[in-house]
N, C-alpha and C positions, 0 to 999 in steps of 0.2 A: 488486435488493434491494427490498424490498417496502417500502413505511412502516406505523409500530405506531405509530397515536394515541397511542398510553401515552410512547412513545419518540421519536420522530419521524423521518425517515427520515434523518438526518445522527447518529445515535446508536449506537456500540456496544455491545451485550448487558451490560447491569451498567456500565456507564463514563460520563464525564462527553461533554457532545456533541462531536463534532468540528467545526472549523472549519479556516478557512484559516490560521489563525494556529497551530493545532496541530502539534506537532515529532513526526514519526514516526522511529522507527529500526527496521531488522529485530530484533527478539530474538536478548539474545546466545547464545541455543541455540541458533541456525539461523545458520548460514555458505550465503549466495547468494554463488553464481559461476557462468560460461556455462560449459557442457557441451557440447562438440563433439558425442560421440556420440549425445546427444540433442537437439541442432540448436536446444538451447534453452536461459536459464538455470534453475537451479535451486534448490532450497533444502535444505540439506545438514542432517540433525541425525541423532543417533547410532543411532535405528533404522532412519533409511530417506533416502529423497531425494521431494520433493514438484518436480517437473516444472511450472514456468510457463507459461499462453501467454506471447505478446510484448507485451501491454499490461499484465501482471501485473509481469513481469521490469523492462521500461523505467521503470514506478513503484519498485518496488520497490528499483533499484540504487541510485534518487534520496534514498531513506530514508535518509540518513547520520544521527542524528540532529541534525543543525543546520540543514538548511532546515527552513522550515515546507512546510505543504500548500498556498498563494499561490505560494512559490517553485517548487515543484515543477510544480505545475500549470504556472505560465505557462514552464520550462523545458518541459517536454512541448510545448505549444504553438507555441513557436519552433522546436525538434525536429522536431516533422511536421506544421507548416504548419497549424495543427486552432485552435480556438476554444470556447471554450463547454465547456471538458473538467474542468469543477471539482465537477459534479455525479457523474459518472464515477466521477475521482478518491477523492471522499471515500468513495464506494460502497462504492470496492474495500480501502479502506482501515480501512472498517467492518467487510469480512468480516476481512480479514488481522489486526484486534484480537480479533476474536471468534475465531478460530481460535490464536489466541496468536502470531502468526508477527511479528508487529508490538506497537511497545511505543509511545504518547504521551505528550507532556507537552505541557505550554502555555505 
């Protein structure tokens, strides 16, 4: 994700910035669940199915909305053994608001 001066790169399209204190949930349009047939999980809403990689899916299940983005990140962390993964995180977390799949509060 690139950064916009105007915006700055922890910011989603029209929204307030994200941080680690930020509470994501998936949008209640979209029902994610793992997909055998597609060896992946995915995101389900009434015209179609949106296919996750696996660092898209393992953030995404984590979106209950009751952790924050602190919580999430450092459960990923402990997860697969990784560090430093909150710049990532927020990243991906900015497209999935900007694409509406994801909803925050603070």
């Amino acid at each position: 994700m690139s950064a916009d001066p105007q915006k700055g790169p922890d910011t989603a399209e029209g929204h307030a910035p994200i941080s680690g204190a930020s509470i994501p949930a998936v949008d209640r349009r979209f029902r994610l669940q793992w997909e055998a047939a597609q060896n992946a999980h995915v995101l389900l809403y009434p015209e179609g199915m949106i296919k996750l990689n696996t660092s898209a899916g393992e953030i995404l299940k984590r979106c209950d909305g009751q952790a924050t983005l602190a919580d999430i990140t450092a459960s990923l962390e402990q997860s697969f053994a990784a560090s430093a993964l909150s710049a990532d995180v927020i990243a991906f977390i900015a497209l999935a608001v900007d694409k509406k799949w994801v909803t925050l509060r603070s």
